[in-house]
PDB file of N, CA, C and O in Angstrom:
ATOM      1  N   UNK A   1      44.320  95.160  90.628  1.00  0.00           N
ATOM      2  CA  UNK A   1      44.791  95.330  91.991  1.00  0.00           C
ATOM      3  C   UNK A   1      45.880  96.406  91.987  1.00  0.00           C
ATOM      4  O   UNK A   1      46.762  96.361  91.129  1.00  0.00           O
ATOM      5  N   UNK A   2      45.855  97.251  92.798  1.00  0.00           N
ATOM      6  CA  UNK A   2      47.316  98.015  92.841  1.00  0.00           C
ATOM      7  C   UNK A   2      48.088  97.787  93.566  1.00  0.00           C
ATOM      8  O   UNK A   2      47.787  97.355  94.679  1.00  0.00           O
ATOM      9  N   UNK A   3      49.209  97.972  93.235  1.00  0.00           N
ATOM     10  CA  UNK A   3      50.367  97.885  93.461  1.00  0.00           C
ATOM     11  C   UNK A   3      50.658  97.875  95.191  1.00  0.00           C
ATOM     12  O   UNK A   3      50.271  98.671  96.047  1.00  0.00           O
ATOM     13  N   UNK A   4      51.509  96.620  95.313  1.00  0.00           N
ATOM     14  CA  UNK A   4      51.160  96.369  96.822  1.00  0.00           C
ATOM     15  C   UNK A   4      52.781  96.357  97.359  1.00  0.00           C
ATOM     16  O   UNK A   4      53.720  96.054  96.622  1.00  0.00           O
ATOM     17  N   UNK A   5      52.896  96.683  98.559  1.00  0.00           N
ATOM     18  CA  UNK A   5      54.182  96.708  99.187  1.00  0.00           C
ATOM     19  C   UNK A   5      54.177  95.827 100.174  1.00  0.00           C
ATOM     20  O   UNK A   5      53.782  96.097 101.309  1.00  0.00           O
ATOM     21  N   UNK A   6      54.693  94.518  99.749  1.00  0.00           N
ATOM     22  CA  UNK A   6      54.825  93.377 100.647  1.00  0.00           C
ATOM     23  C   UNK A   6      55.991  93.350 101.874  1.00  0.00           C
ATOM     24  O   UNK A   6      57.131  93.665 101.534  1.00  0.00           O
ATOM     25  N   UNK A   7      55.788  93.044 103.063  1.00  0.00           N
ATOM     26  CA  UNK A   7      56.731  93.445 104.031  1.00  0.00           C
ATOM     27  C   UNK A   7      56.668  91.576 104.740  1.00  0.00           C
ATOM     28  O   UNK A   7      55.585  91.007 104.603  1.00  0.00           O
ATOM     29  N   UNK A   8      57.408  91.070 105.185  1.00  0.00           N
ATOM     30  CA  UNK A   8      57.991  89.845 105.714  1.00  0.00           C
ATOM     31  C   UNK A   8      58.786  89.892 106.891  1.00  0.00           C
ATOM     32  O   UNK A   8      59.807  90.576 106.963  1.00  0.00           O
ATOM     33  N   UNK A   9      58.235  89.002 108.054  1.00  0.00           N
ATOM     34  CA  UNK A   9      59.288  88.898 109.447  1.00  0.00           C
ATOM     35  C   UNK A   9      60.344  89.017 109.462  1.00  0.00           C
ATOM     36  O   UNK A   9      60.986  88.326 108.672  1.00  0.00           O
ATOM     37  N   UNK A  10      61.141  90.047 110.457  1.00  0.00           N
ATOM     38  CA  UNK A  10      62.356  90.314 110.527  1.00  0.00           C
ATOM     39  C   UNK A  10      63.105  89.109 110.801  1.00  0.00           C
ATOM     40  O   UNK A  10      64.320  88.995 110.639  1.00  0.00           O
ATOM     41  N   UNK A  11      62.149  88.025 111.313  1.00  0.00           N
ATOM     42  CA  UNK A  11      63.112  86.684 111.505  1.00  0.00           C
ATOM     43  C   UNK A  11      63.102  85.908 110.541  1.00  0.00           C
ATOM     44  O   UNK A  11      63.319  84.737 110.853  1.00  0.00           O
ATOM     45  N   UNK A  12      62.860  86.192 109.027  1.00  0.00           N
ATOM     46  CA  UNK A  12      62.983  85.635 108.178  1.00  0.00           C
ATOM     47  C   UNK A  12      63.821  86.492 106.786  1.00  0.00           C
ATOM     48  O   UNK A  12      63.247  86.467 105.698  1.00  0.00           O
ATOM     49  N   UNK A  13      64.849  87.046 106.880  1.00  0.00           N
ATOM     50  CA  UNK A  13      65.726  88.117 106.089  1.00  0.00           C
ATOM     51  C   UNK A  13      65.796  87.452 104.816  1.00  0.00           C
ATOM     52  O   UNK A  13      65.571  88.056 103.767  1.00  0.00           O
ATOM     53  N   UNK A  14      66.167  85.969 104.875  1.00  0.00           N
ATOM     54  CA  UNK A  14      66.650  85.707 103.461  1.00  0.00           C
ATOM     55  C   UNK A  14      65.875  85.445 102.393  1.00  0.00           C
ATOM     56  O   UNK A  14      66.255  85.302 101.231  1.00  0.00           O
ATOM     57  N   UNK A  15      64.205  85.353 103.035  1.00  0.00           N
ATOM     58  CA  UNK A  15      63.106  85.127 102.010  1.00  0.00           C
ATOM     59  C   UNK A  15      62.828  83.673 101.879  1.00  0.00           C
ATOM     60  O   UNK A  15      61.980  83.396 101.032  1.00  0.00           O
ATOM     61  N   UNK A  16      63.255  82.877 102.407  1.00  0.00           N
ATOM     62  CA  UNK A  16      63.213  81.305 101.712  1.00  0.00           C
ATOM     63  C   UNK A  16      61.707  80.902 103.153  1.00  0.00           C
ATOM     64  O   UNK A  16      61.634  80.979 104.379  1.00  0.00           O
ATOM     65  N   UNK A  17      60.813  80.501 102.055  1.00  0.00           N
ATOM     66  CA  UNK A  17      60.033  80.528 102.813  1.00  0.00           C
ATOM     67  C   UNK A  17      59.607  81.076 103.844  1.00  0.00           C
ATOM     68  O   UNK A  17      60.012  80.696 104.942  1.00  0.00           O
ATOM     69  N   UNK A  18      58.744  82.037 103.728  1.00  0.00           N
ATOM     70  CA  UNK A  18      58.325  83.307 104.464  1.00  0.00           C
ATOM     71  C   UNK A  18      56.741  83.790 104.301  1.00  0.00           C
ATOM     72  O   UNK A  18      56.380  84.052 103.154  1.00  0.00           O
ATOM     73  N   UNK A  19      55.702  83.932 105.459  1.00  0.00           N
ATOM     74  CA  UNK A  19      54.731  84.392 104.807  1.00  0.00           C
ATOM     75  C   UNK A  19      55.246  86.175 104.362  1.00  0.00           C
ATOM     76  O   UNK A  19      56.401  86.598 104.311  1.00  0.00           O
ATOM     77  N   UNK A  20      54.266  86.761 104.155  1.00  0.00           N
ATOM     78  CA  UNK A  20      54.381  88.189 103.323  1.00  0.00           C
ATOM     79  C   UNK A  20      52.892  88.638 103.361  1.00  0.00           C
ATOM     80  O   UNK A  20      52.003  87.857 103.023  1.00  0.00           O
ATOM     81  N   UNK A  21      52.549  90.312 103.909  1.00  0.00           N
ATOM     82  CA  UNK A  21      52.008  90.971 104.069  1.00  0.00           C
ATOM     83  C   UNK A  21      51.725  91.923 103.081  1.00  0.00           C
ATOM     84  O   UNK A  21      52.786  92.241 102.544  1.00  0.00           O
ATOM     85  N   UNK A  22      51.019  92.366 102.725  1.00  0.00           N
ATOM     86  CA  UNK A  22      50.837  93.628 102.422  1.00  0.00           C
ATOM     87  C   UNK A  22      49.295  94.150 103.124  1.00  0.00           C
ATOM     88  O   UNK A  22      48.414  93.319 103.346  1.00  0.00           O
ATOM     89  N   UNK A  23      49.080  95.861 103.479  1.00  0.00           N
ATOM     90  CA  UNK A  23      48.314  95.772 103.705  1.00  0.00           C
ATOM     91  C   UNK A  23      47.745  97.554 103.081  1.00  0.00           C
ATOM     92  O   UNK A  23      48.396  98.598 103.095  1.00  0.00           O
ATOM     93  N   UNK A  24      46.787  97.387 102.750  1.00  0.00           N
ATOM     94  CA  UNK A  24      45.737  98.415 101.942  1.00  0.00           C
ATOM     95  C   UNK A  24      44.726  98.637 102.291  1.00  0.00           C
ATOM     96  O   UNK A  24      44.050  97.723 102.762  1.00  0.00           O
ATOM     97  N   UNK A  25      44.256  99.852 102.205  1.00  0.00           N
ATOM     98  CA  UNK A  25      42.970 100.535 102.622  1.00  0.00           C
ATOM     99  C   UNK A  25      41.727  99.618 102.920  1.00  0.00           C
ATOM    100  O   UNK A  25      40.935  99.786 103.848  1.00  0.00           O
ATOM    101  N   UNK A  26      41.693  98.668 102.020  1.00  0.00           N
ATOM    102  CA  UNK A  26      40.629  98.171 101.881  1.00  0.00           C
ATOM    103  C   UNK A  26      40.137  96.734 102.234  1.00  0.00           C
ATOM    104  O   UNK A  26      39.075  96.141 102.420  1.00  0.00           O
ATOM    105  N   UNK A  27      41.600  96.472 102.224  1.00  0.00           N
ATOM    106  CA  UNK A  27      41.761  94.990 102.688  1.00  0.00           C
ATOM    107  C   UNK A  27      43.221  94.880 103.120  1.00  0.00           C
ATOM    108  O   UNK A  27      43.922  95.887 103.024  1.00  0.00           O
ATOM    109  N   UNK A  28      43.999  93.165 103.826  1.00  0.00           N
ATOM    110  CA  UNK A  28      45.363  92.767 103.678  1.00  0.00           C
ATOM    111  C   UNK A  28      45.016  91.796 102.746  1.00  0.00           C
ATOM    112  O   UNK A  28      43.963  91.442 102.216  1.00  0.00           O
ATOM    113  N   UNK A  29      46.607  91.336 102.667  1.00  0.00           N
ATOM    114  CA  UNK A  29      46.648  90.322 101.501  1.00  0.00           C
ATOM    115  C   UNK A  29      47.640  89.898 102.052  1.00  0.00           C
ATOM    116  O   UNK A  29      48.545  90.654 102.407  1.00  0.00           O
ATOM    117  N   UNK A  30      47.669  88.518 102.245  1.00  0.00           N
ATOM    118  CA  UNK A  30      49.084  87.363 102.715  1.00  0.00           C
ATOM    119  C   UNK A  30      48.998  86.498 101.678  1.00  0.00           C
ATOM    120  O   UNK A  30      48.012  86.013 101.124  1.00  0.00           O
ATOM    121  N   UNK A  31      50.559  86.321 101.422  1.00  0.00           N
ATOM    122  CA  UNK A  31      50.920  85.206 100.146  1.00  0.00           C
ATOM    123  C   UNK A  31      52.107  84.127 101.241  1.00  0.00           C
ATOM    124  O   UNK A  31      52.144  84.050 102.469  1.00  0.00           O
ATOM    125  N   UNK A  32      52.863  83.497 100.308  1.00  0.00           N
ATOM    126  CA  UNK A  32      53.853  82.669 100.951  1.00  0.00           C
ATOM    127  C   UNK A  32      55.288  83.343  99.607  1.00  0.00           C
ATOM    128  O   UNK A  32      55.126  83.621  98.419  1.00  0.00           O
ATOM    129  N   UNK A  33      56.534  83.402 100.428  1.00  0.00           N
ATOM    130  CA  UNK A  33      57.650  83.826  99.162  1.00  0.00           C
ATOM    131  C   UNK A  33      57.535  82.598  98.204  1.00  0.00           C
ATOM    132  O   UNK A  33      57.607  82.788  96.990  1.00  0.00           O
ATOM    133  N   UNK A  34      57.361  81.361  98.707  1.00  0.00           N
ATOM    134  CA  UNK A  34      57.156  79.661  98.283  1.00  0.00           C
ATOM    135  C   UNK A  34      55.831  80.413  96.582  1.00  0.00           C
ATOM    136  O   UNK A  34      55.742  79.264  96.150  1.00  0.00           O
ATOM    137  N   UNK A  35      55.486  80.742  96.175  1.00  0.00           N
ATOM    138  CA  UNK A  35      54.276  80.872  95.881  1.00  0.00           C
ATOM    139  C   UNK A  35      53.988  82.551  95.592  1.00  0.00           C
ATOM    140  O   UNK A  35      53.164  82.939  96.421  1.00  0.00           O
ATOM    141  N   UNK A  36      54.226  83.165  95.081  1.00  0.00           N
ATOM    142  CA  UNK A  36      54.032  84.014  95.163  1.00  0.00           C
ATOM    143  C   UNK A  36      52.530  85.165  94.684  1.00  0.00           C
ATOM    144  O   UNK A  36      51.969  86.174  95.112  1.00  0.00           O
ATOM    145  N   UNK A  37      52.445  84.368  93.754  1.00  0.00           N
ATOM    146  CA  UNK A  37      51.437  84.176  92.504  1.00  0.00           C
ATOM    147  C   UNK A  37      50.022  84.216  93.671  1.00  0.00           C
ATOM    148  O   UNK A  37      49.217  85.146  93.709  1.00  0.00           O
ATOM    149  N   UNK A  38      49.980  83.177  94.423  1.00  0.00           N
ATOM    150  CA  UNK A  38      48.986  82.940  95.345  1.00  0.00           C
ATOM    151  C   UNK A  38      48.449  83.485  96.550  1.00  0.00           C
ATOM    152  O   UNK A  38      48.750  83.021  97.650  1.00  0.00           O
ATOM    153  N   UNK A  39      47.448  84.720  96.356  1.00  0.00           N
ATOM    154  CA  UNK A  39      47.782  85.796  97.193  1.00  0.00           C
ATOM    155  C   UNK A  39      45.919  85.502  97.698  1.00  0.00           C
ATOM    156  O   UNK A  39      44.897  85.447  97.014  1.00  0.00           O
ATOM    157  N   UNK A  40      46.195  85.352  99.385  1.00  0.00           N
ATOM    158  CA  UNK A  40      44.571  85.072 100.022  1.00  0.00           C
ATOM    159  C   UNK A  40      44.450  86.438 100.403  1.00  0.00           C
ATOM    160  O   UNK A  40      45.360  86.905 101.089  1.00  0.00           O
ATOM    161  N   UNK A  41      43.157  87.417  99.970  1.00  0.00           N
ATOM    162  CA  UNK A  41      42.695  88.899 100.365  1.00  0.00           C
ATOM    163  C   UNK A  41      41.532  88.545 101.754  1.00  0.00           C
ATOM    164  O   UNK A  41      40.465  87.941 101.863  1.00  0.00           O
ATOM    165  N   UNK A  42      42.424  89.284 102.644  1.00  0.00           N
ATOM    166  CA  UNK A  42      41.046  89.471 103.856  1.00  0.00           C
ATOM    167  C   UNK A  42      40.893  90.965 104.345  1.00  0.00           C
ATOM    168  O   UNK A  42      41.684  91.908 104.355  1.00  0.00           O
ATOM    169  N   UNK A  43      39.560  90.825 104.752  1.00  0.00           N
ATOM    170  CA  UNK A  43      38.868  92.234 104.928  1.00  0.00           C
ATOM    171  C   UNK A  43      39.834  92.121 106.558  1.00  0.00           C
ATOM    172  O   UNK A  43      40.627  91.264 106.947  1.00  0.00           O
ATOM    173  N   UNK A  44      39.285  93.497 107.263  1.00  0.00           N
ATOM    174  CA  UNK A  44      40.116  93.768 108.634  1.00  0.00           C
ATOM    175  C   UNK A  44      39.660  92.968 109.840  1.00  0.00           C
ATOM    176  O   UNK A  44      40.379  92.428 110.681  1.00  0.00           O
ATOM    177  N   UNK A  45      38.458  92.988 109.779  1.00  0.00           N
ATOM    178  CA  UNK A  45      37.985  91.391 110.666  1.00  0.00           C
ATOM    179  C   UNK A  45      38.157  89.862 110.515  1.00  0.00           C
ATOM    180  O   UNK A  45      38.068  89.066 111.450  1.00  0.00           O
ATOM    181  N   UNK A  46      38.418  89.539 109.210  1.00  0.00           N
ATOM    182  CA  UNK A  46      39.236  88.276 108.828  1.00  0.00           C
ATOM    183  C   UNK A  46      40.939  88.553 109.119  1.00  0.00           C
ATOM    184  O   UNK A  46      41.667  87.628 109.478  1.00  0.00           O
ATOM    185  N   UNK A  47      41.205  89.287 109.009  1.00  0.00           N
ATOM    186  CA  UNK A  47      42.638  89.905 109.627  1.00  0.00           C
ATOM    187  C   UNK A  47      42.712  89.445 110.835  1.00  0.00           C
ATOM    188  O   UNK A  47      43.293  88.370 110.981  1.00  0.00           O
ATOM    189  N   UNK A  48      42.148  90.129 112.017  1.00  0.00           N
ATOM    190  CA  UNK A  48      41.997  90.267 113.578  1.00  0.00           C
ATOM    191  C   UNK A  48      41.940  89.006 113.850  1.00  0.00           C
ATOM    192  O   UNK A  48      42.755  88.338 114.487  1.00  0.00           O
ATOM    193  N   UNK A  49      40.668  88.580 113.209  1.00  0.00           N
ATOM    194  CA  UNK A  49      40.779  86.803 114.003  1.00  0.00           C
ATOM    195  C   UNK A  49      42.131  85.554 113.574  1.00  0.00           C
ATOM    196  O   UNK A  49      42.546  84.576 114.196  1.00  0.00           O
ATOM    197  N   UNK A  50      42.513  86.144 112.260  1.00  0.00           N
ATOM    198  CA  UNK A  50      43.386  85.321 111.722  1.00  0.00           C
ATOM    199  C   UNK A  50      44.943  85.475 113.279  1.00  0.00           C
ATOM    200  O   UNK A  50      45.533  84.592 113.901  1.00  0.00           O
ATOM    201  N   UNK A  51      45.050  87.060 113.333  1.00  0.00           N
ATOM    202  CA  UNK A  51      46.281  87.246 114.020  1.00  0.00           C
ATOM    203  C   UNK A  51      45.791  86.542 115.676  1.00  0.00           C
ATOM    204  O   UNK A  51      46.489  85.828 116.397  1.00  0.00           O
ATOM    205  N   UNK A  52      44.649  86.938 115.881  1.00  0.00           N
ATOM    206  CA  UNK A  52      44.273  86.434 117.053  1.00  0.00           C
ATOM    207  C   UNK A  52      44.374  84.884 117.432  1.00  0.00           C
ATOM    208  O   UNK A  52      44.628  84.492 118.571  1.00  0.00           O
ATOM    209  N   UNK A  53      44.120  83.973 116.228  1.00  0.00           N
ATOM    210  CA  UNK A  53      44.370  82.955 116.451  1.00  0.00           C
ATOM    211  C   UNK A  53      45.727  82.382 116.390  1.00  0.00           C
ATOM    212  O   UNK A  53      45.749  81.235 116.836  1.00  0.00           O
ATOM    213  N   UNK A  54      46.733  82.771 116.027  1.00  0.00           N
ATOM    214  CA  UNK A  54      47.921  82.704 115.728  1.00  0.00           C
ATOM    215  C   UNK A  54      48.844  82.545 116.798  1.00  0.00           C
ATOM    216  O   UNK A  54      49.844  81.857 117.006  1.00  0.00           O
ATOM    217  N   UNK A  55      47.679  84.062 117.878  1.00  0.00           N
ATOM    218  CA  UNK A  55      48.715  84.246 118.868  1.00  0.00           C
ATOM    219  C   UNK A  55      48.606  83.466 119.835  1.00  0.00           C
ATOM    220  O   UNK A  55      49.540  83.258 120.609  1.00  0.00           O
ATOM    221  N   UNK A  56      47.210  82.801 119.961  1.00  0.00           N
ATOM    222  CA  UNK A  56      46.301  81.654 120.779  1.00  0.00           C
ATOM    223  C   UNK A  56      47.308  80.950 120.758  1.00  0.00           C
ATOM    224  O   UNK A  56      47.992  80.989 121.781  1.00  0.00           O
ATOM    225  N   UNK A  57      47.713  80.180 119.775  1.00  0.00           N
ATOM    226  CA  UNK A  57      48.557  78.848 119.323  1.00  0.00           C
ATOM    227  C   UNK A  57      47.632  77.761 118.676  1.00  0.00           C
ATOM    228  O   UNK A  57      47.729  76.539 118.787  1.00  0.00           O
ATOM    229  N   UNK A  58      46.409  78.734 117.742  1.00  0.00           N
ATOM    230  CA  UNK A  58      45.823  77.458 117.112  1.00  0.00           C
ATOM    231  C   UNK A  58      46.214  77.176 116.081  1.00  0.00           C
ATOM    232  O   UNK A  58      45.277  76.701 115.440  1.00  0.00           O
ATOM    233  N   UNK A  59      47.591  77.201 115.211  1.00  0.00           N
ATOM    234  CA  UNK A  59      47.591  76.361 114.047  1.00  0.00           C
ATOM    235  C   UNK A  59      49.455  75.613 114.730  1.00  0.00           C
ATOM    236  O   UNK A  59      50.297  75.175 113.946  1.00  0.00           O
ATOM    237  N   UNK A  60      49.645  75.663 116.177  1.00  0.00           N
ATOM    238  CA  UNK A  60      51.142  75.125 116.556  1.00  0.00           C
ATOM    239  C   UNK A  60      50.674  74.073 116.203  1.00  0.00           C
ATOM    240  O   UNK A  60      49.540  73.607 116.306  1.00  0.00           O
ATOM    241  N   UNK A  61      52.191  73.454 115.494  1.00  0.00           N
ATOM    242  CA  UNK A  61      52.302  71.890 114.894  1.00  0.00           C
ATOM    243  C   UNK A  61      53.246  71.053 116.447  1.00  0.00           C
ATOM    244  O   UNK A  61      53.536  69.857 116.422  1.00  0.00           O
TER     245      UNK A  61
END
């Protein structure tokens, strides 16, 4: 894999539990700071629906 530049919500500065982005030509990749090691790769249409649902409010607890 190369070398990835992970970027994290400005509403989360101190890192303590945070998801984390990176995103590349070919795919993104979201990990948790919790975990780092554990990195899920989605193509740009697993992307779209992921953010799309997010913004819906389908995973509000």
């Amino acid at each position: 894999m190369e070398t990835l530049h992970w970027k994290r919500p400005a509403a989360c500065p101190d890192g303590a539990s945070c998801p984390e982005v990176a995103i590349a030509p070919e795919a993104v990749y979201v990990r948790s700071s919790l975990r780092p090691e554990a990195v899920a790769q989605l193509d740009v249409d697993e992307w779209r629906d992921l953010v799309s649902a997010i913004r819906a409010g389908e995973f509000a607890v």
